[in-house]
PQR file with spaces between the fields and no chain letter, atoms N, CA, C, O and H, PARSE charges and radii, in Angstrom:
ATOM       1  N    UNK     1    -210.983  -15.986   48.364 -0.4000 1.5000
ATOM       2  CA   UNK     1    -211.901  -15.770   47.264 -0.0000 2.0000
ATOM       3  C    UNK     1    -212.469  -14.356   47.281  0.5500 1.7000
ATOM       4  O    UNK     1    -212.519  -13.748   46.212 -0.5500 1.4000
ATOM       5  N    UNK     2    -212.976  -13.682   48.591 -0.4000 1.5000
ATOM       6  CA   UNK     2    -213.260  -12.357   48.606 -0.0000 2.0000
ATOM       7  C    UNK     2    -211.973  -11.190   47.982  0.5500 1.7000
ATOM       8  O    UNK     2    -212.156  -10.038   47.591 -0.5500 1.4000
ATOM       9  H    UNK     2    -212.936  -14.176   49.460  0.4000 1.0000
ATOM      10  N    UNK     3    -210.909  -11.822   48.049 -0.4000 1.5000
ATOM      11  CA   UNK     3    -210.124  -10.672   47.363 -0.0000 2.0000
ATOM      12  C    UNK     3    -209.784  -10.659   46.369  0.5500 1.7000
ATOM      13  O    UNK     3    -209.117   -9.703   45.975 -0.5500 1.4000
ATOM      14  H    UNK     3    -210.761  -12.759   48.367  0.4000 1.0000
ATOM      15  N    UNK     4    -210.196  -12.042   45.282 -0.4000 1.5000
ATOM      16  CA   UNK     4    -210.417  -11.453   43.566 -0.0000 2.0000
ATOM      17  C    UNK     4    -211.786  -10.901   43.677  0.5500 1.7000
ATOM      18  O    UNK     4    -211.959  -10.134   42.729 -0.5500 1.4000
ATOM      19  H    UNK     4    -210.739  -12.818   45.603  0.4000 1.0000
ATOM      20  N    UNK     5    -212.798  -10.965   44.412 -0.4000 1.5000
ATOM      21  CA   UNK     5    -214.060   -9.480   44.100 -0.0000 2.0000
ATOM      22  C    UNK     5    -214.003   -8.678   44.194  0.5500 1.7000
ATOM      23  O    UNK     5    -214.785   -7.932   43.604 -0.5500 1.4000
ATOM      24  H    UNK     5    -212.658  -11.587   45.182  0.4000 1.0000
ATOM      25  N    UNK     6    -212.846   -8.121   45.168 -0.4000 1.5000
ATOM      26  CA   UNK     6    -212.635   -7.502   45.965 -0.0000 2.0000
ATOM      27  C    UNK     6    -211.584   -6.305   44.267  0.5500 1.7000
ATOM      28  O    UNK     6    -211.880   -5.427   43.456 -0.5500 1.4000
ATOM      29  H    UNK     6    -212.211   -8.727   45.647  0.4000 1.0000
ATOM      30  N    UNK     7    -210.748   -6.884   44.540 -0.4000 1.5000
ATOM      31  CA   UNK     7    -209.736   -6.581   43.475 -0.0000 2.0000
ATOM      32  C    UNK     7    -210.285   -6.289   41.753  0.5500 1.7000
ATOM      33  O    UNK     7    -209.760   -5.454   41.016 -0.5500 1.4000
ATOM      34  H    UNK     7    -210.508   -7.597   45.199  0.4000 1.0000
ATOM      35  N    UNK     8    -211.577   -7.294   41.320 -0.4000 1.5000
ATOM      36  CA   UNK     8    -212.494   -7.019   40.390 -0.0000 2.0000
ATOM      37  C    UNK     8    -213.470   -6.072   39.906  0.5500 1.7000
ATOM      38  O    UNK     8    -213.878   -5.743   38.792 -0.5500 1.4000
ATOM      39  H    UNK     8    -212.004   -7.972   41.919  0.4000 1.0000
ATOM      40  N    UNK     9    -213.727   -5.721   41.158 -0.4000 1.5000
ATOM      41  CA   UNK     9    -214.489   -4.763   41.685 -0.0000 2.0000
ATOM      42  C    UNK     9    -213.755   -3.063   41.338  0.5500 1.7000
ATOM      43  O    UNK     9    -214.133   -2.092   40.681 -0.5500 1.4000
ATOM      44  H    UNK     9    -213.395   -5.988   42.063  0.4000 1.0000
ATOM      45  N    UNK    10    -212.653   -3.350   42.102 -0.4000 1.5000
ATOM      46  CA   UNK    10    -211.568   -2.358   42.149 -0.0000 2.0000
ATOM      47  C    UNK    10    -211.014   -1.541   40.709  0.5500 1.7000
ATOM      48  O    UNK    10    -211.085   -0.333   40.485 -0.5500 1.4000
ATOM      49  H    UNK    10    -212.346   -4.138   42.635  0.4000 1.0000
ATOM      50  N    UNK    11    -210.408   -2.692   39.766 -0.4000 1.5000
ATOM      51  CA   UNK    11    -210.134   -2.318   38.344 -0.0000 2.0000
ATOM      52  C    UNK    11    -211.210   -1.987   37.849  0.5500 1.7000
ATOM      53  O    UNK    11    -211.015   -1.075   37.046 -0.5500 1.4000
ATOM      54  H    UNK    11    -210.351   -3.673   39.948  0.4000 1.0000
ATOM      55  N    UNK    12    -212.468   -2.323   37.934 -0.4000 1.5000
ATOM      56  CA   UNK    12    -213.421   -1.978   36.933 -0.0000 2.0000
ATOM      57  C    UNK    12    -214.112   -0.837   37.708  0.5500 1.7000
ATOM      58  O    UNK    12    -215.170   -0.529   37.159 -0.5500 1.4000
ATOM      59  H    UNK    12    -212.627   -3.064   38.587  0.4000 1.0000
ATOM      60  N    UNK    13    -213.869   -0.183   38.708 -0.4000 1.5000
ATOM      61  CA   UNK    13    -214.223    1.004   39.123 -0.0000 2.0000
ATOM      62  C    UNK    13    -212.977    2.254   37.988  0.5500 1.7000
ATOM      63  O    UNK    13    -213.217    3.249   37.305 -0.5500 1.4000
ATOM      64  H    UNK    13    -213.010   -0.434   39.154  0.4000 1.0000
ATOM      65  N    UNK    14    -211.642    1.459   38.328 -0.4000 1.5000
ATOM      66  CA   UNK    14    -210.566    2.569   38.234 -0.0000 2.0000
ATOM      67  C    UNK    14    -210.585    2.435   36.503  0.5500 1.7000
ATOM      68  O    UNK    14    -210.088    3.254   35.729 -0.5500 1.4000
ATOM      69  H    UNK    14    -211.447    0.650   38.883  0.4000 1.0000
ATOM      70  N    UNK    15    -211.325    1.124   36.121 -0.4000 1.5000
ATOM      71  CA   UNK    15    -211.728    1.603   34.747 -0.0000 2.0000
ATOM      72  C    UNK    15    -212.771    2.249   33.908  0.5500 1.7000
ATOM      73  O    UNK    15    -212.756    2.428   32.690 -0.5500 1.4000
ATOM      74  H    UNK    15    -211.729    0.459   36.749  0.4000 1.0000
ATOM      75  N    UNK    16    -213.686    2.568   34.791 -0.4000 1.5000
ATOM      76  CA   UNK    16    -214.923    3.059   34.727 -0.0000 2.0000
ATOM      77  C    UNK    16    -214.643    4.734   34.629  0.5500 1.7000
ATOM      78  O    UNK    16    -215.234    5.579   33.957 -0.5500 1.4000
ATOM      79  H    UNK    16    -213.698    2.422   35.780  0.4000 1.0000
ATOM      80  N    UNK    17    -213.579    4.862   35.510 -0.4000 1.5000
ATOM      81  CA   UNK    17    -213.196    6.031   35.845 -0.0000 2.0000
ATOM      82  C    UNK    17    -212.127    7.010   34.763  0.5500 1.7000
ATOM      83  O    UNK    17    -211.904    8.217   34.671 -0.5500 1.4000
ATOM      84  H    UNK    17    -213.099    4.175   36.056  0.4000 1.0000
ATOM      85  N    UNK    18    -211.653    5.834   34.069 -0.4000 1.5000
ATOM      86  CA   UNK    18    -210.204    6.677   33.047 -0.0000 2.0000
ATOM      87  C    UNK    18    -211.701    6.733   31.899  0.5500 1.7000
ATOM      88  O    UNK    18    -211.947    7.881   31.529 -0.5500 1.4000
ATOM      89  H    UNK    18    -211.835    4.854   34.144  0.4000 1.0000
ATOM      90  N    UNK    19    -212.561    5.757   31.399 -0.4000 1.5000
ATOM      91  CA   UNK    19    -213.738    5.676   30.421 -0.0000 2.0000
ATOM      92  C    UNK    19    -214.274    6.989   30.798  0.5500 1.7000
ATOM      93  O    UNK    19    -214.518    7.429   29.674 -0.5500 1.4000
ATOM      94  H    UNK    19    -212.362    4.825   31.699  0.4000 1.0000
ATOM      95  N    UNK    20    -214.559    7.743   31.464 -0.4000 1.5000
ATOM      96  CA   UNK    20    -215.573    8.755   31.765 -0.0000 2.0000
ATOM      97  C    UNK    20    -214.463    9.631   31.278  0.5500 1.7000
ATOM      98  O    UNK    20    -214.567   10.144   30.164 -0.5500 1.4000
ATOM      99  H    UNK    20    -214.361    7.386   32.376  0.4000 1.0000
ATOM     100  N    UNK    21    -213.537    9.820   31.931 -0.4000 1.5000
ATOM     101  CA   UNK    21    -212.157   10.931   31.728 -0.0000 2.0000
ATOM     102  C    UNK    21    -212.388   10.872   30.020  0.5500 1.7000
ATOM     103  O    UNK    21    -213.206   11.583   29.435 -0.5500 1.4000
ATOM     104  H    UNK    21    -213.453    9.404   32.836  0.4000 1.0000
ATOM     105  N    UNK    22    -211.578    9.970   29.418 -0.4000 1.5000
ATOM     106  CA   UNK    22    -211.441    9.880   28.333 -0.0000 2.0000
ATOM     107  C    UNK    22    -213.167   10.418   27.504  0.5500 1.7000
ATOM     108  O    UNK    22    -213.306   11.021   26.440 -0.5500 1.4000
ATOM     109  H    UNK    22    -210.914    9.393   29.893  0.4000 1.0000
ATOM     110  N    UNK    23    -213.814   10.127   28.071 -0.4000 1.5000
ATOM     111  CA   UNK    23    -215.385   10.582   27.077 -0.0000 2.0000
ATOM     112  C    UNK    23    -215.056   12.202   27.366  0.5500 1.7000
ATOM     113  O    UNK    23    -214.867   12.883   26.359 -0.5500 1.4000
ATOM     114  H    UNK    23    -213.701    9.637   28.936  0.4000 1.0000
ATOM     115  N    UNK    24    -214.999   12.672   28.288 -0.4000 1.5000
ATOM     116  CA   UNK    24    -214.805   13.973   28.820 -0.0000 2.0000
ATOM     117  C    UNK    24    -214.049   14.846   27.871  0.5500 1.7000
ATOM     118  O    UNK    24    -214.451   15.818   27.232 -0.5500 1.4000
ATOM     119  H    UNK    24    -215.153   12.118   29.107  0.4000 1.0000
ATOM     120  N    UNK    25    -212.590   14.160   27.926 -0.4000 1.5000
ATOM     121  CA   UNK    25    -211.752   14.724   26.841 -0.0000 2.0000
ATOM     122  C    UNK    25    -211.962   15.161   25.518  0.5500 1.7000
ATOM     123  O    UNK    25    -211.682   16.222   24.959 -0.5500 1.4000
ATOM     124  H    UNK    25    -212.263   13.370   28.445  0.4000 1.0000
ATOM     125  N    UNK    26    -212.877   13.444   24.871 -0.4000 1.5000
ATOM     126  CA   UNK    26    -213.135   13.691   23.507 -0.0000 2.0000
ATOM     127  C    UNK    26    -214.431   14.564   23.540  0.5500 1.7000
ATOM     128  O    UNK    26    -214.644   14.982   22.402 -0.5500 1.4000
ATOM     129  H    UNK    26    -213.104   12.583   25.325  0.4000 1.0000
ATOM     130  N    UNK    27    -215.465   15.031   24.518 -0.4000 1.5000
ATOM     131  CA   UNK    27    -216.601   16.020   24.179 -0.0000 2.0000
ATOM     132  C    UNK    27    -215.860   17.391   24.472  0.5500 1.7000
ATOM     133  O    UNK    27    -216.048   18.461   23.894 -0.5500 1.4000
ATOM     134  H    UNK    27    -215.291   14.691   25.443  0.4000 1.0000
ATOM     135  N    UNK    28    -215.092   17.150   25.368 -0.4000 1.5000
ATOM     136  CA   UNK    28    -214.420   18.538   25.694 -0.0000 2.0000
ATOM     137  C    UNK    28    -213.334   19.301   24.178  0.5500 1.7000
ATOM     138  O    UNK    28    -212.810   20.412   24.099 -0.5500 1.4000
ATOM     139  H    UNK    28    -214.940   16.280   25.837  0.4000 1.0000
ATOM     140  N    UNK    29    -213.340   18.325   23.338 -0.4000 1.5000
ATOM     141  CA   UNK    29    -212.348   18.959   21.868 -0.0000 2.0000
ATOM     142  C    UNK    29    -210.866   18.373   21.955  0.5500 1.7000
ATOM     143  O    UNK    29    -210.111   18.316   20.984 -0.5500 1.4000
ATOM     144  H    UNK    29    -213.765   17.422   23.402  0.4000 1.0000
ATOM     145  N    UNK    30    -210.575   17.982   23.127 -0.4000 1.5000
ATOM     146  CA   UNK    30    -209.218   17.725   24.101 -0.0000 2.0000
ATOM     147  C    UNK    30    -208.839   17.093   22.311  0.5500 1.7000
ATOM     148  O    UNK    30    -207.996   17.864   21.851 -0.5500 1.4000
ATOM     149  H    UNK    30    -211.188   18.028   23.916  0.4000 1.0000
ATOM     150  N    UNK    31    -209.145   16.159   21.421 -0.4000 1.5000
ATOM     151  CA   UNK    31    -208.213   15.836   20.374 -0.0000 2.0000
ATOM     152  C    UNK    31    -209.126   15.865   19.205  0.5500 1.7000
ATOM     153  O    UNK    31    -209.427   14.907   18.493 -0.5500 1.4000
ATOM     154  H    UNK    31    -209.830   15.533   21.795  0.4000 1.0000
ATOM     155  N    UNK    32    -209.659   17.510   19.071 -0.4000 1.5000
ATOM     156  CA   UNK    32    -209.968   17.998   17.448 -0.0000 2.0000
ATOM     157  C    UNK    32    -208.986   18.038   17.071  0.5500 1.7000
ATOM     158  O    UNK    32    -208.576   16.899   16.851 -0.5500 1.4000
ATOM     159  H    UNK    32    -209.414   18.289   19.649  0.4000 1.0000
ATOM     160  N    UNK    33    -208.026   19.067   16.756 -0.4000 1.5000
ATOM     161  CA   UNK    33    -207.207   18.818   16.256 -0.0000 2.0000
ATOM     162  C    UNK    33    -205.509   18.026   16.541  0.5500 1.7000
ATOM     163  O    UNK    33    -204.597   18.536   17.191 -0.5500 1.4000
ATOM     164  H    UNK    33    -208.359   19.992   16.935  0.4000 1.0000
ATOM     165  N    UNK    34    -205.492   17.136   16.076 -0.4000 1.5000
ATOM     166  CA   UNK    34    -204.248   16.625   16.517 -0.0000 2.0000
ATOM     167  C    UNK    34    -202.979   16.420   15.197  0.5500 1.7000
ATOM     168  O    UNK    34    -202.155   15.507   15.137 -0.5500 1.4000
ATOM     169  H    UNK    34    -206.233   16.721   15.548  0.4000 1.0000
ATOM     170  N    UNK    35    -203.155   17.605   14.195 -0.4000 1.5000
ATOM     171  CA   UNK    35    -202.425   17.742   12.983 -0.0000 2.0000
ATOM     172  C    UNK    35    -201.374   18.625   12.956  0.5500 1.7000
ATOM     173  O    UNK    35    -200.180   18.407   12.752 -0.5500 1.4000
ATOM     174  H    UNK    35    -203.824   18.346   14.244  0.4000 1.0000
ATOM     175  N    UNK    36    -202.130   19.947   13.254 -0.4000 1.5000
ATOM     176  CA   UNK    36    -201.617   21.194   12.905 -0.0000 2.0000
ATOM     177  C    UNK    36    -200.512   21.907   14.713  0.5500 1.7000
ATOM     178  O    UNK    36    -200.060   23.043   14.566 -0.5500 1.4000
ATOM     179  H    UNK    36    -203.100   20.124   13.419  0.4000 1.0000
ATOM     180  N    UNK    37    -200.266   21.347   15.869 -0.4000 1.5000
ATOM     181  CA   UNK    37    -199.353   21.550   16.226 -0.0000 2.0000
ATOM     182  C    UNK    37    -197.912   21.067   16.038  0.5500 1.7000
ATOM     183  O    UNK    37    -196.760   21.360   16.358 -0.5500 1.4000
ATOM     184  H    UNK    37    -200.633   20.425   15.989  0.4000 1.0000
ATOM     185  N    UNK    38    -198.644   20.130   15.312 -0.4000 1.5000
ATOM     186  CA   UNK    38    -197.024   19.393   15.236 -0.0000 2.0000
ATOM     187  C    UNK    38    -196.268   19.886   14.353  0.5500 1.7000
ATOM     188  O    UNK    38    -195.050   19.716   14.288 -0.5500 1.4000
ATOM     189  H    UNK    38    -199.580   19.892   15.051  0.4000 1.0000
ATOM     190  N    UNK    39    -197.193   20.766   13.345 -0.4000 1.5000
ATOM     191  CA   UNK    39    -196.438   21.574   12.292 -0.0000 2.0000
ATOM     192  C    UNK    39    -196.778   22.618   12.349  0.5500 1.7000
ATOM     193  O    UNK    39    -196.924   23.216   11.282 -0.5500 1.4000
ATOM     194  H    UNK    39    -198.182   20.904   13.398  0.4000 1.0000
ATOM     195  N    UNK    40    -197.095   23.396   13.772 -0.4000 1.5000
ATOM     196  CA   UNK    40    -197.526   24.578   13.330 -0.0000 2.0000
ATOM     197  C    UNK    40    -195.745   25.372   13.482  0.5500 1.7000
ATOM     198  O    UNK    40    -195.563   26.554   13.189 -0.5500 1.4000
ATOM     199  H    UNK    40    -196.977   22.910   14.638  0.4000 1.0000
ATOM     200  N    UNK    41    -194.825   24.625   13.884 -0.4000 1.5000
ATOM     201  CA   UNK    41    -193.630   25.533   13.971 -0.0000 2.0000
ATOM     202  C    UNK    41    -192.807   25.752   12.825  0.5500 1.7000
ATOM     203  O    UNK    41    -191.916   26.601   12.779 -0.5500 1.4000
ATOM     204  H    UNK    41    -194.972   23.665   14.122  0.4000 1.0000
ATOM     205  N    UNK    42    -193.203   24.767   11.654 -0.4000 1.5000
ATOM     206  CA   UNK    42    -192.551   25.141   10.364 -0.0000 2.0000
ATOM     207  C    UNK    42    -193.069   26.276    9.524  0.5500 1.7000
ATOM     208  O    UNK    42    -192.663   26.618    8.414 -0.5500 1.4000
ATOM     209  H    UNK    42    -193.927   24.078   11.691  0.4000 1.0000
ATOM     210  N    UNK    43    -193.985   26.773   10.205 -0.4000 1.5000
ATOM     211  CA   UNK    43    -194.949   27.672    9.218 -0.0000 2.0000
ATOM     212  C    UNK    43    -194.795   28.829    9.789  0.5500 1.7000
ATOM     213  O    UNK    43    -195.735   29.602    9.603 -0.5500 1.4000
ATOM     214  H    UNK    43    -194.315   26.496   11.108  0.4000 1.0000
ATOM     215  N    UNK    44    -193.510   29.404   10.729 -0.4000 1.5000
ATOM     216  CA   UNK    44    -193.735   30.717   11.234 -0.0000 2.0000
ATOM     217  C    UNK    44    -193.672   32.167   10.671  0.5500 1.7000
ATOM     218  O    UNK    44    -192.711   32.851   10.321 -0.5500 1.4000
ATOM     219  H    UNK    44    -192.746   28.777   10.880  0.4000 1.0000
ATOM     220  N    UNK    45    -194.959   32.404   10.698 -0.4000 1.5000
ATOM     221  CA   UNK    45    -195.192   33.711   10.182 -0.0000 2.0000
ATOM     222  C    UNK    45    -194.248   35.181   10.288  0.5500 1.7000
ATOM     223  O    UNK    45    -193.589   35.887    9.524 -0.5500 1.4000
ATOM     224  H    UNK    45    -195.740   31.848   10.983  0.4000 1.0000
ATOM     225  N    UNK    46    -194.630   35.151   11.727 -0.4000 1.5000
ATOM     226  CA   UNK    46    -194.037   36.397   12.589 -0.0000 2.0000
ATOM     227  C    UNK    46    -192.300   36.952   12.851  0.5500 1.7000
ATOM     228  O    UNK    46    -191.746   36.182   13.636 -0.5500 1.4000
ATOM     229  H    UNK    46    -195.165   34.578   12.347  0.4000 1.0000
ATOM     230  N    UNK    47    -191.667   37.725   12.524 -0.4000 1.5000
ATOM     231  CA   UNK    47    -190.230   37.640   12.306 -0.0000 2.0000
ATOM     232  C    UNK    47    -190.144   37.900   14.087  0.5500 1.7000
ATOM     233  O    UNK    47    -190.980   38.237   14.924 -0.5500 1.4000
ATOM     234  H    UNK    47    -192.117   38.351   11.887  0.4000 1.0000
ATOM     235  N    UNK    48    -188.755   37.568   14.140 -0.4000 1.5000
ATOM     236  CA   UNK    48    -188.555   37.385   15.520 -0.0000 2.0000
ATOM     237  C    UNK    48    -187.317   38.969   15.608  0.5500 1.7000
ATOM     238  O    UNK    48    -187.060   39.821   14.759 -0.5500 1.4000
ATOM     239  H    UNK    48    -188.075   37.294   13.460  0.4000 1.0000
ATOM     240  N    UNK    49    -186.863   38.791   16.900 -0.4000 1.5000
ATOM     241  CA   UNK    49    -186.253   39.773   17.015 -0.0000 2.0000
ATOM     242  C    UNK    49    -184.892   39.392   16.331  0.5500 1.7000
ATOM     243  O    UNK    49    -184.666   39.893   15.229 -0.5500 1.4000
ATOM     244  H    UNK    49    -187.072   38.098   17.590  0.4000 1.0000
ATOM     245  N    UNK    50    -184.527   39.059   16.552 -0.4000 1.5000
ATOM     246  CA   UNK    50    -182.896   38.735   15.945 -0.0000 2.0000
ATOM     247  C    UNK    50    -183.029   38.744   14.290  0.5500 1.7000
ATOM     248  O    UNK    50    -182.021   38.841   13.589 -0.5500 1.4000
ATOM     249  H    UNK    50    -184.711   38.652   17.447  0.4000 1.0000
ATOM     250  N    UNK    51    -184.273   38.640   13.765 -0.4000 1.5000
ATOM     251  CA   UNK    51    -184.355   38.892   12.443 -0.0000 2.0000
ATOM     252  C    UNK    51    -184.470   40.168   12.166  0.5500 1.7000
ATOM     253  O    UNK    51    -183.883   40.706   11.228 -0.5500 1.4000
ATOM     254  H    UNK    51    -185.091   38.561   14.334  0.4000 1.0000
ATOM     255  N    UNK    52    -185.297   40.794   13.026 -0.4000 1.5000
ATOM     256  CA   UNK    52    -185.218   42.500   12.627 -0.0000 2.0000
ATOM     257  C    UNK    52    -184.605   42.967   12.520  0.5500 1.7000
ATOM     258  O    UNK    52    -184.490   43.745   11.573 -0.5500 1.4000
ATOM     259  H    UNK    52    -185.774   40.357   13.788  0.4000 1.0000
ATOM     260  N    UNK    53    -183.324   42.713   13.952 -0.4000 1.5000
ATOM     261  CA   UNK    53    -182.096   43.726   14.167 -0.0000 2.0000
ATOM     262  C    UNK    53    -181.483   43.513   13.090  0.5500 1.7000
ATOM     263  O    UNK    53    -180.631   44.401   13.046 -0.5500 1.4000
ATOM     264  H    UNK    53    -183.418   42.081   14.722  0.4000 1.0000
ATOM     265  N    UNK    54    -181.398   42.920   12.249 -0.4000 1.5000
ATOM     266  CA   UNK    54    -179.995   42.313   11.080 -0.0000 2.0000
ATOM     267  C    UNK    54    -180.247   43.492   10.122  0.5500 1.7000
ATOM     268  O    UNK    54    -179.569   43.614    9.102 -0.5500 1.4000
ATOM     269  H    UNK    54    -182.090   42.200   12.285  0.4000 1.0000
């Protein structure tokens, strides 16, 4: 019986622990934006080299 408290105890520490991470992330900005990388490669501005030389 001591080692489902034991074990209860355990997950809700190691879940206590990803909850803090995760708050961390979202005050830290970690997913303001989650739009514009996924397309920021269709939109390239800047000519590359192999475009110049031509």
């Amino acid at each position: 019986m001591s080692v489902i408290f034991l074990l209860i105890s355990a997950s809700t520490l190691v879940a206590g622990i990803f909850l803090v991470a995760f708050l961390w992330a979202v005050r830290s900005g970690q997913y303001d934006d989650d739009r514009s990388p996924a397309v920021r490669i269709l939109s390239d501005d800047t000519p590359t080299e192999a475009t110049e030389n031509k």
